[in-house]
N, C-alpha and C positions, 0 to 999 in steps of 0.2 A: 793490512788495510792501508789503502793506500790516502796521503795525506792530502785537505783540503785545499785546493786554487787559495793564496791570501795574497791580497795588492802588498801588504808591506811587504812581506818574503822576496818578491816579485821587483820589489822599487828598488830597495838595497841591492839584491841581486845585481841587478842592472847596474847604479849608480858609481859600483865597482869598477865598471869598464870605463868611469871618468868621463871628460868631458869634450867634446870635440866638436869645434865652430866651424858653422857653415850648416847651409841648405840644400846639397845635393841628396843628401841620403833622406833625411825629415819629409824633402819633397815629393821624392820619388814615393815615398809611403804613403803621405797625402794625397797624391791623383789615386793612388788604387786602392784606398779606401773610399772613390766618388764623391767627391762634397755637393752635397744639394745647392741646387741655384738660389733657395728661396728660403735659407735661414741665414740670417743679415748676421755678423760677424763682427764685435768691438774689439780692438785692439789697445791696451794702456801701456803706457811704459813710463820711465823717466825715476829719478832715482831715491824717490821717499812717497810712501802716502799712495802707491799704483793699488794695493790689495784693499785698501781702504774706502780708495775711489771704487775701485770694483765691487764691494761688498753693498755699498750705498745706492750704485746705480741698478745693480741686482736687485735687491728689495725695493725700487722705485718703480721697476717694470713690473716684478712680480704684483702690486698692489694695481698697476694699469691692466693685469688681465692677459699680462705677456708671458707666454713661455718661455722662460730662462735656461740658460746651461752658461755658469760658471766657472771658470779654471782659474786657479791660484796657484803661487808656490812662493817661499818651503811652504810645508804645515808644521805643524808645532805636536802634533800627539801621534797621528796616522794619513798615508798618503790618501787614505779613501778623504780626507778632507778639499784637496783640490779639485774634485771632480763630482761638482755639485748641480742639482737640477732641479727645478723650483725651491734655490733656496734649501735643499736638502740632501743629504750624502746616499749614497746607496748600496746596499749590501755587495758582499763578494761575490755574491752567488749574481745576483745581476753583472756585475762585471765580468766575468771569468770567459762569458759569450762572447764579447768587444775584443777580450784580450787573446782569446784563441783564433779570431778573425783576423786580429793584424800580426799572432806571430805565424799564420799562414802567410800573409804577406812578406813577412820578413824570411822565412822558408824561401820565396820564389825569387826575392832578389838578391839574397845571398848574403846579408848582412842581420845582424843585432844593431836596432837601437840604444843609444844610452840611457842613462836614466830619465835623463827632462824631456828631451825626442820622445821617451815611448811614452810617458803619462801624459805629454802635451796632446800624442797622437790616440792613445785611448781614449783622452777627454772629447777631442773632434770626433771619433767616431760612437762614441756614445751620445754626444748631443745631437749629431745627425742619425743615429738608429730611432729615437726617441723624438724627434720632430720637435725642438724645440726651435724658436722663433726667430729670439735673436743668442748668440752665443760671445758669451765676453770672458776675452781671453788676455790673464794678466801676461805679460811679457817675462822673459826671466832676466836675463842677464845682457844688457845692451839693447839693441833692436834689429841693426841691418841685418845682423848674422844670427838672430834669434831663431830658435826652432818655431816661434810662433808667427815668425815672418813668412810659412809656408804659405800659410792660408792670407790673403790679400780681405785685408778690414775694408769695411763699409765706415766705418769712423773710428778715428785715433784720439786718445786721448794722450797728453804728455804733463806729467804731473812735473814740480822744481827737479831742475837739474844740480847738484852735489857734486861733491868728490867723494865717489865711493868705486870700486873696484878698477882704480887708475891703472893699472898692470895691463887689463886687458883694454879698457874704454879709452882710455890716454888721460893723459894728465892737466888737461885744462877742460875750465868747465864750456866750450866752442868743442873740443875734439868729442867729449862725453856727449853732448846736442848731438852731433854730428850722426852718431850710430843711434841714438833714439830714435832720431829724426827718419831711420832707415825705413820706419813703419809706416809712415806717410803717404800715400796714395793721391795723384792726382786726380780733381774732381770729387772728391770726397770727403767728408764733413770731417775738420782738426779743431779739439778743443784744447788750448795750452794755455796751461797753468801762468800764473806772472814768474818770469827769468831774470835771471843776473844779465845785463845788459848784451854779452857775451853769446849765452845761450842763448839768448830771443834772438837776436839779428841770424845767427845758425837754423834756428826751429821757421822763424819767419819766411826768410828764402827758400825753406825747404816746402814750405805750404802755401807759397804765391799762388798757385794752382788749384788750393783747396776751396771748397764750396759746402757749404761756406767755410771762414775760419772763425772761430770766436776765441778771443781773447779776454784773460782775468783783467779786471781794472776796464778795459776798452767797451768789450761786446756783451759782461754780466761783469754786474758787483755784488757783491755782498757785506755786511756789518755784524758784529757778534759781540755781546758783551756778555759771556759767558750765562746767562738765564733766558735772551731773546735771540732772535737772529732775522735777518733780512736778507730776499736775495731779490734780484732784478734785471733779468736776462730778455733778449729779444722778445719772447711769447708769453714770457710767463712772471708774476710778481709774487712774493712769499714772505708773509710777516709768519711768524711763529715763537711759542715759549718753547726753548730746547733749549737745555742744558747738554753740551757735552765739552768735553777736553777742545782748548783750546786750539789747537795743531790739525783740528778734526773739521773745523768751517771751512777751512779752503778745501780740504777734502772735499766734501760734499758739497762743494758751489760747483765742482768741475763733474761730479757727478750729475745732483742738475743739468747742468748746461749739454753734458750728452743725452742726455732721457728726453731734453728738449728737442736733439735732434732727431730721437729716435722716434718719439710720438708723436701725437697733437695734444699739448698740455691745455688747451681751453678745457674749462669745465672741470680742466681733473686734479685742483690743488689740493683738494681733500685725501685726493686718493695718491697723491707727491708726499705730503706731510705726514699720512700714515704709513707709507712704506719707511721713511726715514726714523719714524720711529719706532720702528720694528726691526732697524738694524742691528743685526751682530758682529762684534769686531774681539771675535775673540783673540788673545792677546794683544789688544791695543786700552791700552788705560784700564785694564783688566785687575777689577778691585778680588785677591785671594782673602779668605780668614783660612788661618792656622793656628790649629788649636785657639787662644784667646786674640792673637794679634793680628791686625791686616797688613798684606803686603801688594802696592798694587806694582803689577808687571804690567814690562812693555816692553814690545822688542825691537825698539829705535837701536841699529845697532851701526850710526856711522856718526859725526862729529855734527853734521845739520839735524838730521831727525835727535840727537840726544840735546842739542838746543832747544828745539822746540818742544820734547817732552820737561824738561827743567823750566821752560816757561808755563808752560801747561798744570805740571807739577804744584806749584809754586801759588801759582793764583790758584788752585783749585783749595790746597791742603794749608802751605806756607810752608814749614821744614820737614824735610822728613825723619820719623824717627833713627833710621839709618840707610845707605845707600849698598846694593850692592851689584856689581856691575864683570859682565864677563862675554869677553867676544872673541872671533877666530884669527888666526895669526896674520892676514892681511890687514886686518883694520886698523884706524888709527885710536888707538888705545888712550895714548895720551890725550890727543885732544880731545876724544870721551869724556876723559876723565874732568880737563877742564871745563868743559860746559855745567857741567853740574857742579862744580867747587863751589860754585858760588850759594847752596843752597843753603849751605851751613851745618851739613850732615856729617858723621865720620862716614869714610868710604871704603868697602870693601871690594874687594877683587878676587874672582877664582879662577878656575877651570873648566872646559866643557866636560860635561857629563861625556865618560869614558875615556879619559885624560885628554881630551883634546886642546885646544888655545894655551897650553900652559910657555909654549915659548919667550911670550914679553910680557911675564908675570914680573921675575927680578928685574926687570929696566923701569918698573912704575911702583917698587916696596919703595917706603919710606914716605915723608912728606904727609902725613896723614891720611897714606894709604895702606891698608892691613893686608895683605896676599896669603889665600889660605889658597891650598890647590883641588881640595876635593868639596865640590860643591856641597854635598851635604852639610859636612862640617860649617862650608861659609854661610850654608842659610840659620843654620842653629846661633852662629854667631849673631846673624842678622835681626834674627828674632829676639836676641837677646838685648838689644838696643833699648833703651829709654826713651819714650817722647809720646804723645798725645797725639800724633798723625800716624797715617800708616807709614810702612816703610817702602822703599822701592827699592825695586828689582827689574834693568834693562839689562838690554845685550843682542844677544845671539839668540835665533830662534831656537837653536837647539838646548838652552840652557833654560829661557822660559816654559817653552813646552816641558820639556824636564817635571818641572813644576809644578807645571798644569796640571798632565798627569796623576804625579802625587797626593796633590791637597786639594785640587779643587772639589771635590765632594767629599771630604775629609771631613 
């Protein structure tokens, strides 16, 4: 009997053949899959908080009456997670049509896709098989040379620029701008996050030409003290009680401010506030119980997002009962690790699920850090903490998902 079409078999499979920059091959797949004229196209990038802005401005159109198609990456449990449509995943057996259509495609032109190429290019041609409206498509890795650079946005968004995968993006946060900024389309609506002085002057000259541009701080504000929130952009104003993690209102003020360009928000703040409340962010401030204890995960896994979840953390809970923290061997581990020192937690350190990240495990033992290497083991340990808040748990997506998996319906 022969075995069933599955996206993950399919993703792995692929993700094998690694990773290779540039748009000639992603392209060439994209014109012959036909992209419709008349499904408007976001594009997010930039180096924290892109999946998040995405998830918020998704549920902002869905609640306006818009047909959405969502692309994300990683996911955290299964790849069927990136390639979502009103807000919802879709079986295999819906997929299996998309994907036997473009490895026709890849038949005629003589090449395999990579991993991220072929789910960016399944997700485009499932949102255009499907008529969806507008389709917002997070960026992966950089921008210029991005596989989602194929398709040309109708509006970009660029969330804080960071230091995070310096090897390939370059090592200043101008050179980092510089390849996000590759998304950028003249005449066409750029919402950008507020930048390290660095990055703006970079992001700015790259959207002179932008129509409009809105700017955090300049063209919408917002204010948040963790139970209310304000927002105040060109069209549209927003008082509301919303509680969420702290790291998450700029999030969703640059969501806003896309949804502003993409609709006519008169009339429709009811229907803003309820999409926003309907959003999911799963592994983001994502409260677990196990067995008795809570552990909330998040998968901020560079040295700026692990700032902002410790602040976030912090005002939400105060200490946490204990810390445990595990990422892949390009990251900056130690400076992870400092962000959070300050919380006042013992702090653990593991492994990726399947040995992976264990290379600068011994460079971060000691000092009041525990290094166990197999995850399981460090969560038992983690659980075993003392303390009247829940415990945390960042990192690496593949160590939260891990997790997820595991216990979340446990």
């Amino acid at each position: 009997m022969k075995n069933r079409w599955n996206i993950d078999i399919e993703f792995d499979n692929r993700w094998r053949l690694g990773i290779k920059p540039g748009l000639e091959r992603i392209g060439r797949a994209i014109f012959h899959l036909s992209p419709p004229d008349d499904t408007v196209a976001v594009s997010i990038a930039g180096t924290n908080g892109k999946g998040s802005v995405a998830r918020f401005l998704e549920s902002i159109l869905t609640r306006c009456e818009v047909k959405t198609g969502l692309f994300t990456s990683p996911h955290l449990v299964s790849a069927r997670e990136r390639v979502l449509v009103g807000g919802a995943s879709l079986p295999d057996v819906d997929l299996e049509g998309a994907a036997r259509a473009l490895g026709a495609i890849e038949d005629s032109l003589g090449f395999k896709l990579t991993g991220f190429e072929w789910i960016f290019a399944l997700a485009a041609k499932v949102f255009w098989e499907r008529g969806v409206d507008i389709a917002i498509f997070e960026a992966g890795l950089g921008g210029r040379l991005d596989a989602t650079n194929a398709i040309d946005p109708d509006l970009t968004v660029i969330t804080p620029i960071a230091m995070d995968h310096e090897n390939v993006l370059g090592r200043t946060p101008g050179r980092i701008a510089a390849e996000k900024a590759g998304l950028i389309r003249p005449g066409k609506p750029v919402v950008l996050a507020a930048q390290v002085p660095e990055a703006m002057e970079v992001l700015q000259a790259a959207a002179t030409r932008a129509s409009p541009l809105l700017i955090e701080g300049r063209d919408f504000k917002w204010a948040a003290d963790g139970a209310s929130y304000s927002y105040e952009g060109p069209t549209l104003s927003l008082e509301l009680d919303l509680r969420l993690p702290q790291y998450q209102y700029q999030n969703l003020s640059l969501a806003i401010a896309a949804a502003e360009c993409l609709t006519e928000p008169a009339g429709r703040a009811g229907q803003f506030a309820e999409g926003i409340s309907e959003t999911n962010q799963p592994g983001r401030f994502q409260l677990l119980k196990i067995g008795t204890e809570k552990v909330l995960m998040d998968v901020a896994h560079n040295p700026h997002a692990a700032e902002a979840l410790a602040a976030s953390f912090e005002r939400e809970y105060g200490s946490p009962a204990g810390i445990l923290v595990a990422a892949k061997a390009d990251k900056d581990l130690p400076a992870m690790l400092k962000a959070v020192s300050g919380l006042g937690a013992g702090i653990i350190v593991c492994g990726l699920p399947g040995g992976r990240g264990t290379e600068k495990l011994a460079s971060v033992a000691g000092a009041g850090v525990t290094v166990v290497s197999d995850p399981d083991e460090a969560m038992e340990l983690l659980l075993s903490c003392q303390g009247d808040n829940p415990a945390l748990c960042f990192g690496s997506h593949h160590l939260v998902g891990y997790y997820v998996s595991r216990y979340e319906n446990s």
